[in-house]
Every structure is written in C-alpha cells, then in structure tokens.
Biopython code that builds the backbone (N, CA, C, O; Angstrom):
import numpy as np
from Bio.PDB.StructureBuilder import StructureBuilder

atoms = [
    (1, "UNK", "N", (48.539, 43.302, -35.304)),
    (1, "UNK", "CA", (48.893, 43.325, -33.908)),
    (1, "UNK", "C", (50.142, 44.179, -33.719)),
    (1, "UNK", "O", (51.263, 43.797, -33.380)),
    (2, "UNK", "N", (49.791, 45.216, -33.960)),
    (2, "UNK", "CA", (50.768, 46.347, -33.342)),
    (2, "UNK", "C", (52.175, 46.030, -32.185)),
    (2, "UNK", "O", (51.758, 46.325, -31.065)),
    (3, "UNK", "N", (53.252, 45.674, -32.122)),
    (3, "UNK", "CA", (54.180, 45.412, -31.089)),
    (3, "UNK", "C", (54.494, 44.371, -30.771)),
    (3, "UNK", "O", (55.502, 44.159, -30.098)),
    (4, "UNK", "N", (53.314, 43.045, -31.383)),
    (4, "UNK", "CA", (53.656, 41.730, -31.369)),
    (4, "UNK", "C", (54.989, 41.159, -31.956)),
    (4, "UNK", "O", (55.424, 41.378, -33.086)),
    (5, "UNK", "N", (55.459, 40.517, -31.146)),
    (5, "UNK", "CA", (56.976, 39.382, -31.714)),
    (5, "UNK", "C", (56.456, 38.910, -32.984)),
    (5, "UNK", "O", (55.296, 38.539, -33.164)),
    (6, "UNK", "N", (57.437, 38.946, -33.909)),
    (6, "UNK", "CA", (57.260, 37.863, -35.242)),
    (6, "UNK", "C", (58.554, 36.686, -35.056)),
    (6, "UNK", "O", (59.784, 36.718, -35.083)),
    (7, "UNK", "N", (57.688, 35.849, -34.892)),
    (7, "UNK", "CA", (58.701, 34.339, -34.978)),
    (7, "UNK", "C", (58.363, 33.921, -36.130)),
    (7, "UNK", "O", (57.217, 33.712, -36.529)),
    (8, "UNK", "N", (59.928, 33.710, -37.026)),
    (8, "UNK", "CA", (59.577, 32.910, -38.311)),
    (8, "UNK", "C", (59.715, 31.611, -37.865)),
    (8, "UNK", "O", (60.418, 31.337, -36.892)),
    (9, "UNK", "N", (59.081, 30.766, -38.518)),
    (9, "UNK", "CA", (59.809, 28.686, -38.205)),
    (9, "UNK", "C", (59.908, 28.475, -39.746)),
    (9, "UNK", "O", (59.108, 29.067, -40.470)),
    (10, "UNK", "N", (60.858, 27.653, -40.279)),
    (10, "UNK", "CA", (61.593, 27.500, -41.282)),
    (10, "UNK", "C", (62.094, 25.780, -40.782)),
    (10, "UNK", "O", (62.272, 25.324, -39.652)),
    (11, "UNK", "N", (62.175, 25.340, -41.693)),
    (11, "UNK", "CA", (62.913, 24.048, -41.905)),
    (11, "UNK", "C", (64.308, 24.209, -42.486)),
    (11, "UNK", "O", (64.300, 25.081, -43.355)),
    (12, "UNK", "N", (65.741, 23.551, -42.259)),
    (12, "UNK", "CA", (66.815, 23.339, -43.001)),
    (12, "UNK", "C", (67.670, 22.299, -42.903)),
    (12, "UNK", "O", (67.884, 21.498, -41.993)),
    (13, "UNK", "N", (68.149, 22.442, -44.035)),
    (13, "UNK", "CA", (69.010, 20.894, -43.560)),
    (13, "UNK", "C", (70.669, 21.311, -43.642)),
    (13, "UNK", "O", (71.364, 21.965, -44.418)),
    (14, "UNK", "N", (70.903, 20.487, -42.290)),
    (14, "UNK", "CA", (71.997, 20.904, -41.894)),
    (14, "UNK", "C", (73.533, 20.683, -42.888)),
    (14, "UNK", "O", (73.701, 19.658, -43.549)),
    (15, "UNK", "N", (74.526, 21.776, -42.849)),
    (15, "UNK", "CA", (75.523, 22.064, -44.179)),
    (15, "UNK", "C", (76.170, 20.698, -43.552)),
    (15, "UNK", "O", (75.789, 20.444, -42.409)),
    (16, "UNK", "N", (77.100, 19.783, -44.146)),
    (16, "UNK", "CA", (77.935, 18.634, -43.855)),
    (16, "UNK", "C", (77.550, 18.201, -42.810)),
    (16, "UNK", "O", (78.136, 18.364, -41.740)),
    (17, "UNK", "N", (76.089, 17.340, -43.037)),
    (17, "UNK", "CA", (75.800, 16.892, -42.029)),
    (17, "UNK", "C", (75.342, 15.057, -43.168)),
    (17, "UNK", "O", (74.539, 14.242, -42.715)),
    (18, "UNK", "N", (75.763, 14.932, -43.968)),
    (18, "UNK", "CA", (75.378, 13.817, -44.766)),
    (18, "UNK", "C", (76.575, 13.095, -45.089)),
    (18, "UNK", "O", (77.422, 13.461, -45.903)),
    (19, "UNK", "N", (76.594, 11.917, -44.314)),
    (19, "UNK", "CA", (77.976, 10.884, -44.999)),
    (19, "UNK", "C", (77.695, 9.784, -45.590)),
    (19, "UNK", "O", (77.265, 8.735, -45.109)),
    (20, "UNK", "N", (78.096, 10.206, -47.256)),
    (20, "UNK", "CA", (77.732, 8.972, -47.828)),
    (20, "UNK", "C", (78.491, 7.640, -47.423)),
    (20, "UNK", "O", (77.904, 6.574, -47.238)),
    (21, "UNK", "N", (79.761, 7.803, -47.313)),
    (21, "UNK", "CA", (80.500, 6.510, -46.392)),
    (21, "UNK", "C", (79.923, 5.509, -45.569)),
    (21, "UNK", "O", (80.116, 4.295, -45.617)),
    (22, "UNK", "N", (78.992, 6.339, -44.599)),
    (22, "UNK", "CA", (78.507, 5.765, -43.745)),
    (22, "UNK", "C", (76.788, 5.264, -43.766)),
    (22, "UNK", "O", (76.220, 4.396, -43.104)),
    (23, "UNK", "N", (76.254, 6.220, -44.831)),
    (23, "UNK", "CA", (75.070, 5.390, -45.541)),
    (23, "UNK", "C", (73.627, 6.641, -44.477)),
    (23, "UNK", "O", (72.448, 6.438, -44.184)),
    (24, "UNK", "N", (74.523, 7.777, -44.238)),
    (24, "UNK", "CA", (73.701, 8.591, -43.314)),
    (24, "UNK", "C", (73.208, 9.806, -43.581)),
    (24, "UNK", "O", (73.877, 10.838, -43.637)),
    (25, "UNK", "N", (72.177, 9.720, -43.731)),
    (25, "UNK", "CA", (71.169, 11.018, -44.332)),
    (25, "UNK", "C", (71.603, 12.368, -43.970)),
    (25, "UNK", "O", (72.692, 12.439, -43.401)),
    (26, "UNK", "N", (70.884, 13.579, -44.215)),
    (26, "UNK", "CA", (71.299, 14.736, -44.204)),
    (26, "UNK", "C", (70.465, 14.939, -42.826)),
    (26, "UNK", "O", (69.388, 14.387, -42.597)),
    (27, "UNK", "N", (71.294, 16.020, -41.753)),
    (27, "UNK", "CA", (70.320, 16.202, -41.057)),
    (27, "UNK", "C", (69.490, 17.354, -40.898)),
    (27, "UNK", "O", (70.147, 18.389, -40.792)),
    (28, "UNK", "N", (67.880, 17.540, -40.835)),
    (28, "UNK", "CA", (67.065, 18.479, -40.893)),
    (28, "UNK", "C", (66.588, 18.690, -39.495)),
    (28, "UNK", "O", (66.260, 18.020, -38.516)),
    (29, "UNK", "N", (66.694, 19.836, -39.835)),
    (29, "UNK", "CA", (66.267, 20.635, -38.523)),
    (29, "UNK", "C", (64.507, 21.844, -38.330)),
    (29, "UNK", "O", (64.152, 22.612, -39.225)),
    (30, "UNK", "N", (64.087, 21.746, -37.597)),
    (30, "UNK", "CA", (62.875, 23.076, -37.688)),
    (30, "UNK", "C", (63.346, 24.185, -36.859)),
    (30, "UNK", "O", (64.020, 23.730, -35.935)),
    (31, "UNK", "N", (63.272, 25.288, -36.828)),
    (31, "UNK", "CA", (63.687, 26.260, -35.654)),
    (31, "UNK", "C", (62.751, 27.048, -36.174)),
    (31, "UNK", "O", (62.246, 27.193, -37.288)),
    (32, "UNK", "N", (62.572, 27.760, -34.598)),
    (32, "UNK", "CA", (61.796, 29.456, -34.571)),
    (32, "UNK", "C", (63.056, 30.411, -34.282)),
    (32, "UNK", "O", (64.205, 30.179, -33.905)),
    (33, "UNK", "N", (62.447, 31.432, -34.573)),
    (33, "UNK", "CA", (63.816, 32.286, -34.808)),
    (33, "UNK", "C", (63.076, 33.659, -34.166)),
    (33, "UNK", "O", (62.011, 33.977, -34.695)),
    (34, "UNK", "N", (63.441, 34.266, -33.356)),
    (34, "UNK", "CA", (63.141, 35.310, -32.679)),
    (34, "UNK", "C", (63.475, 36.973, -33.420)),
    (34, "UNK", "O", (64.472, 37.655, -33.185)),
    (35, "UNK", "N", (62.605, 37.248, -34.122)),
    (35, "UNK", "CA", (63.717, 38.183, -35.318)),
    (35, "UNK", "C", (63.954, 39.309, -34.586)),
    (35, "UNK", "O", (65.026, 39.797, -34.941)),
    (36, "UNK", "N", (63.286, 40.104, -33.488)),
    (36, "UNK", "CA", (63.716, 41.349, -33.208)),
    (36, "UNK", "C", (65.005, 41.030, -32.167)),
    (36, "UNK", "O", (65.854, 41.907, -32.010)),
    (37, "UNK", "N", (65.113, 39.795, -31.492)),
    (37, "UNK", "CA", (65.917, 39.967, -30.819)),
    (37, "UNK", "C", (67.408, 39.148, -31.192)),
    (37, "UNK", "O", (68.479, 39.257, -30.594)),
    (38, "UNK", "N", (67.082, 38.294, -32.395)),
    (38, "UNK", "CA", (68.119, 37.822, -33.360)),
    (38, "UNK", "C", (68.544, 36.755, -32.764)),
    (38, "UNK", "O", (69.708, 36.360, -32.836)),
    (39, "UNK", "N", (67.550, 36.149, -32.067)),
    (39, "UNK", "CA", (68.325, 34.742, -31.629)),
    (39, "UNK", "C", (67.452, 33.289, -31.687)),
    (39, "UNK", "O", (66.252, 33.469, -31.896)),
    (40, "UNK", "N", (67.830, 32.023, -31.548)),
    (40, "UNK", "CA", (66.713, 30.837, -31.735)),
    (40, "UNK", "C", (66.055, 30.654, -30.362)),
    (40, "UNK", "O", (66.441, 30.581, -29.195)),
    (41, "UNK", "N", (64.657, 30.603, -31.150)),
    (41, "UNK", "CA", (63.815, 30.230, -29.351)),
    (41, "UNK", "C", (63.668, 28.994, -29.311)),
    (41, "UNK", "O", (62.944, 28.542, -28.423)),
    (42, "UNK", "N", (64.365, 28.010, -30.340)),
    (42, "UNK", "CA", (63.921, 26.428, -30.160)),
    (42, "UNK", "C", (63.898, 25.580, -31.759)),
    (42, "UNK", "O", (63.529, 26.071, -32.826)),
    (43, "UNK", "N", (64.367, 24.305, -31.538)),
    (43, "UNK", "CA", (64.213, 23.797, -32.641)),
    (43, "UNK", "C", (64.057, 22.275, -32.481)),
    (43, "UNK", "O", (64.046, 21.722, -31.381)),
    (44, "UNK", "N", (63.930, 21.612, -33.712)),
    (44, "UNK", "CA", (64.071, 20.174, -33.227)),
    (44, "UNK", "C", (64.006, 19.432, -34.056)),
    (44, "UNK", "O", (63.081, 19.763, -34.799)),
    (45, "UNK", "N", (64.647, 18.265, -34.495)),
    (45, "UNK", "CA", (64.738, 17.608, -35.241)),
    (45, "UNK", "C", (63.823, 16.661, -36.340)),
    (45, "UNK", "O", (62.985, 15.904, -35.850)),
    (46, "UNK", "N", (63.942, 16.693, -37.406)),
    (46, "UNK", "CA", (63.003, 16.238, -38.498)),
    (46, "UNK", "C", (63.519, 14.635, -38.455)),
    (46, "UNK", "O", (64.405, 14.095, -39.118)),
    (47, "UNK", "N", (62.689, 14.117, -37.493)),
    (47, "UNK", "CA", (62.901, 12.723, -37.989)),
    (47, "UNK", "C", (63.380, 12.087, -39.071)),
    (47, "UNK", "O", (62.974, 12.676, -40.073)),
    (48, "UNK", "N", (64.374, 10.716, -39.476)),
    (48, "UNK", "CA", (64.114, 9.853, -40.302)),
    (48, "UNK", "C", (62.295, 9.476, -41.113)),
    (48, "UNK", "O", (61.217, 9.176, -40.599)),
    (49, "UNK", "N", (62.839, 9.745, -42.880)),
    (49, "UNK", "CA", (61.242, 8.975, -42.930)),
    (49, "UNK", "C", (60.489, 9.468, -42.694)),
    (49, "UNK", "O", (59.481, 8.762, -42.668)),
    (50, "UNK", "N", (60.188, 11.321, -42.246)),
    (50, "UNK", "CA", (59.045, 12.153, -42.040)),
    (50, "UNK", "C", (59.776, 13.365, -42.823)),
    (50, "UNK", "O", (60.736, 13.351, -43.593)),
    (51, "UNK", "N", (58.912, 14.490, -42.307)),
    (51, "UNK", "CA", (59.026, 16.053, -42.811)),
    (51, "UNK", "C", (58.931, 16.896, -41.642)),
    (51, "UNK", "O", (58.800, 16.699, -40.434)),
    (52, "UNK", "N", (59.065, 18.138, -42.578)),
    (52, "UNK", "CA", (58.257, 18.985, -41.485)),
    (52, "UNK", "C", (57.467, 19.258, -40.844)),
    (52, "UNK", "O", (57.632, 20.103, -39.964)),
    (53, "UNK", "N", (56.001, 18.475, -41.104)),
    (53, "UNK", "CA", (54.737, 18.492, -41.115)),
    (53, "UNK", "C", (54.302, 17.831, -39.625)),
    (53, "UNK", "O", (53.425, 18.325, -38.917)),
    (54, "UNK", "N", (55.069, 16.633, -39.280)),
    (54, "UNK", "CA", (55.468, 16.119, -37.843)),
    (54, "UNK", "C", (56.202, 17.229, -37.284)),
    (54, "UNK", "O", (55.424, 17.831, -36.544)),
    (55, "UNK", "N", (57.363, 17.795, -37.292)),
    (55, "UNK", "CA", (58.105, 18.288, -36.217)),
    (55, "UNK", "C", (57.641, 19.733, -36.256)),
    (55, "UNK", "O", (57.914, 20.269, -35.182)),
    (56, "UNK", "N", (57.096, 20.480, -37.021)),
    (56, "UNK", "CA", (56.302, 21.785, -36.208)),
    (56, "UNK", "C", (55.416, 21.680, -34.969)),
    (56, "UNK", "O", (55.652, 22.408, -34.005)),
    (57, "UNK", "N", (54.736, 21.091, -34.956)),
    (57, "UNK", "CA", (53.534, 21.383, -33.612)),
    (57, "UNK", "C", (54.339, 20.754, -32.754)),
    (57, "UNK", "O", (54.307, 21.248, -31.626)),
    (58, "UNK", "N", (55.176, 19.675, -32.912)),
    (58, "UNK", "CA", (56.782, 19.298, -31.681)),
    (58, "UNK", "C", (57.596, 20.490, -30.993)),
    (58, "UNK", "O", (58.035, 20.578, -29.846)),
    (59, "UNK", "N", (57.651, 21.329, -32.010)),
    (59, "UNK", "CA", (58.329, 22.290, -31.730)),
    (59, "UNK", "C", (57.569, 23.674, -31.273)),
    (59, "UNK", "O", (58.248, 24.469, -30.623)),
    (60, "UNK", "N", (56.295, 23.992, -31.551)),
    (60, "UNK", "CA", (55.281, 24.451, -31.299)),
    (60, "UNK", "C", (55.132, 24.262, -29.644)),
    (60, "UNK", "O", (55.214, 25.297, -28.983)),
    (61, "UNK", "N", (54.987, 23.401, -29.162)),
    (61, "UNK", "CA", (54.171, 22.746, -28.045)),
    (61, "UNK", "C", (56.036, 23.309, -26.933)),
    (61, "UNK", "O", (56.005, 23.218, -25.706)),
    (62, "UNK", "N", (56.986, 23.667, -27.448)),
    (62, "UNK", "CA", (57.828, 23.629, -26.840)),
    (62, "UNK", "C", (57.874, 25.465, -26.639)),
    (62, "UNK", "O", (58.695, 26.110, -25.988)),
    (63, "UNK", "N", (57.216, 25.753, -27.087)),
    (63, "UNK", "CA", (57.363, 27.265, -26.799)),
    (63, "UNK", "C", (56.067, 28.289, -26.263)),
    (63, "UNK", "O", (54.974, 27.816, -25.953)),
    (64, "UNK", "N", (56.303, 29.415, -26.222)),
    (64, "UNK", "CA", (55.423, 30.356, -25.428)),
    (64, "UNK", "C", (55.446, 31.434, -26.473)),
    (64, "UNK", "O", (56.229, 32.366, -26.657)),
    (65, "UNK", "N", (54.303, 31.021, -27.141)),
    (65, "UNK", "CA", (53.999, 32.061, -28.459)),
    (65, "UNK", "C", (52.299, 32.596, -28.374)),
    (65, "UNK", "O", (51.423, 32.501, -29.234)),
    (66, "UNK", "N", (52.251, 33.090, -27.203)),
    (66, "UNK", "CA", (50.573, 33.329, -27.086)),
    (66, "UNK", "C", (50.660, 34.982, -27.287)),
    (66, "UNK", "O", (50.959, 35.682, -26.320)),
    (67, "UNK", "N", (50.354, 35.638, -28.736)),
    (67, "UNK", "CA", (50.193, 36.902, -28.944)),
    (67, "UNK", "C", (51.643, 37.163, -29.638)),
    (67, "UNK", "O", (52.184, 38.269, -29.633)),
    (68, "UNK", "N", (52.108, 36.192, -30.136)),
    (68, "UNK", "CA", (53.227, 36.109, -31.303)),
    (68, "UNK", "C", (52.732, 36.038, -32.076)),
    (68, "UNK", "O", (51.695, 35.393, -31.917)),
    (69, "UNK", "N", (52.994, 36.615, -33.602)),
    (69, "UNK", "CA", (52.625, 36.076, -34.945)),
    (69, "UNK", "C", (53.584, 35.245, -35.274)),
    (69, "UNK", "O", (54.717, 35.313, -34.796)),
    (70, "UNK", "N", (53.286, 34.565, -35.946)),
    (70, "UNK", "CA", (54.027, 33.142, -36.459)),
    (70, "UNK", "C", (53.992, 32.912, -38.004)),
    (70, "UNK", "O", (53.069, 32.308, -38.550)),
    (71, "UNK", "N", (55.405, 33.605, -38.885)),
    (71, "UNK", "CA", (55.584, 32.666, -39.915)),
    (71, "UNK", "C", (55.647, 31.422, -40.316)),
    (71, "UNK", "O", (55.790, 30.480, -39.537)),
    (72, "UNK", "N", (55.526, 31.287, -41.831)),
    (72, "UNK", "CA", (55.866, 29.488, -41.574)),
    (72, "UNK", "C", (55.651, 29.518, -42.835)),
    (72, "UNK", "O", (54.792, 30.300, -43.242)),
    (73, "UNK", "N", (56.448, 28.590, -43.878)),
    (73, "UNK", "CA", (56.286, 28.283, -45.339)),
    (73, "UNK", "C", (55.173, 27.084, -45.858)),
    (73, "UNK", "O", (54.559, 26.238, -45.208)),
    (74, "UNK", "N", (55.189, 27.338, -47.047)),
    (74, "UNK", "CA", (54.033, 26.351, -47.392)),
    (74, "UNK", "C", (53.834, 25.025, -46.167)),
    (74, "UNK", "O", (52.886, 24.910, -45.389)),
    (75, "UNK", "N", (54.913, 24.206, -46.278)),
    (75, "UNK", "CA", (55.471, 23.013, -46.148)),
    (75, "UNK", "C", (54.287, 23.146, -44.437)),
    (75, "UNK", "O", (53.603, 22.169, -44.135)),
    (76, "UNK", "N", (54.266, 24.104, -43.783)),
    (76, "UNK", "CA", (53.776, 23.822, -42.282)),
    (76, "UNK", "C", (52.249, 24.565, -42.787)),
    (76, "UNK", "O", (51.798, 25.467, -42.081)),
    (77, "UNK", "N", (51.654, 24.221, -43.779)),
    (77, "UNK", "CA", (50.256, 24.515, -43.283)),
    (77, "UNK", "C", (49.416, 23.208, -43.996)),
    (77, "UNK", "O", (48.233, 22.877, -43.919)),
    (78, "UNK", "N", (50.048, 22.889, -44.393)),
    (78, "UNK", "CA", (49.655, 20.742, -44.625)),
    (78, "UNK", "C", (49.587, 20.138, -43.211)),
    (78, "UNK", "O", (50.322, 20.021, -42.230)),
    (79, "UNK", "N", (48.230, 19.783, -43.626)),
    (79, "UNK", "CA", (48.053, 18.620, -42.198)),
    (79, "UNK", "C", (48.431, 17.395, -42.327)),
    (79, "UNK", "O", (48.478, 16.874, -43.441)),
    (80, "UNK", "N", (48.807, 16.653, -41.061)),
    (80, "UNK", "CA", (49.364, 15.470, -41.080)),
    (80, "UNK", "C", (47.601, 14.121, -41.577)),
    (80, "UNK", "O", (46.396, 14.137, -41.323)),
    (81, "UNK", "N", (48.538, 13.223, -42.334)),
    (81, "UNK", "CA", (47.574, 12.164, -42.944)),
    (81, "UNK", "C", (46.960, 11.600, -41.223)),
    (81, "UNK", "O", (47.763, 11.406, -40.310)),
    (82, "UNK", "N", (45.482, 11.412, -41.056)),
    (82, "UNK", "CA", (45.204, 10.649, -39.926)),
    (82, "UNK", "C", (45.419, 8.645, -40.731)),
    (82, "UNK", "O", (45.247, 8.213, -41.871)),
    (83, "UNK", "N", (45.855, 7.959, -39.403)),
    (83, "UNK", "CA", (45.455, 6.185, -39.957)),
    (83, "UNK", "C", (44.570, 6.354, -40.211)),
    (83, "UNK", "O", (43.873, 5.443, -40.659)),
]
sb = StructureBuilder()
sb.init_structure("model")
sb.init_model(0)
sb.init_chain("A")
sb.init_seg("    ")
for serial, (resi, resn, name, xyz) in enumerate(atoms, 1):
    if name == "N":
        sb.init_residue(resn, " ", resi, " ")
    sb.init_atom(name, np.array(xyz, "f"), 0.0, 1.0, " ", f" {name:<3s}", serial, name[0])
structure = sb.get_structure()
C-alpha cells in the first residue's frame, strides 16, 4: 500500500513505575505510535493479572486506522482464551 501510515503498537512497561514498599506492580502500557509523524495516537493500560492480548483490540477500537498498516509483535497475534 503505497503512501499508507505505518502505526507500530508495542507493549512497555513503564521505567520507575514499580514500588516494592508498597507491594505495587510495574506499570504496562500498549501504545500506537504514528511513525511518519513521530507522535502517540493512543494507548492504554495493561491491566492487573492480564497482558497484552486484552488491551490491543481496547486500544484498537480507540482509533481510526482504516487503510493504515499496523505493526505489532508476536505477543498481539495470540488470541484471547474464550470461557
């Protein structure tokens, strides 16, 4: 697709965001990242007790990517377990 946006989405976990003192996890984040124009189009938080695998299509559903290509690492092409 010739001229199409490339949005990467990536998972990370946030630098000093973990206090063991307080008994509080690290915090993870998902974002899309707009590469030609170098800025975030959106992100959102990786729940307690989940992954990435929940908060992509969260974060998905929050944007306007129709005729974007869309990166994404292993971790987002695992489907979520159905009950």
């Amino acid at each position: 697709m010739p001229g199409a946006q490339v949005i990467p989405i990536d998972g990370k976990q946030l630098k000093s965001s973990y206090d063991r003192n307080q008994s509080k996890s690290a915090l993870h984040m998902v974002s899309a990242w707009a590469s030609e124009h170098r800025l975030f189009l959106g992100q959102v938080k990786v729940e307690d007790k989940t992954n990435e695998i929940t908060a992509i299509p969260a974060l998905l559903e929050l944007l306007d990517i129709c005729g974007c290509i869309i990166t994404i690492d292993a971790m987002g092409t695992q489907l979520q377990k159905r009950p």
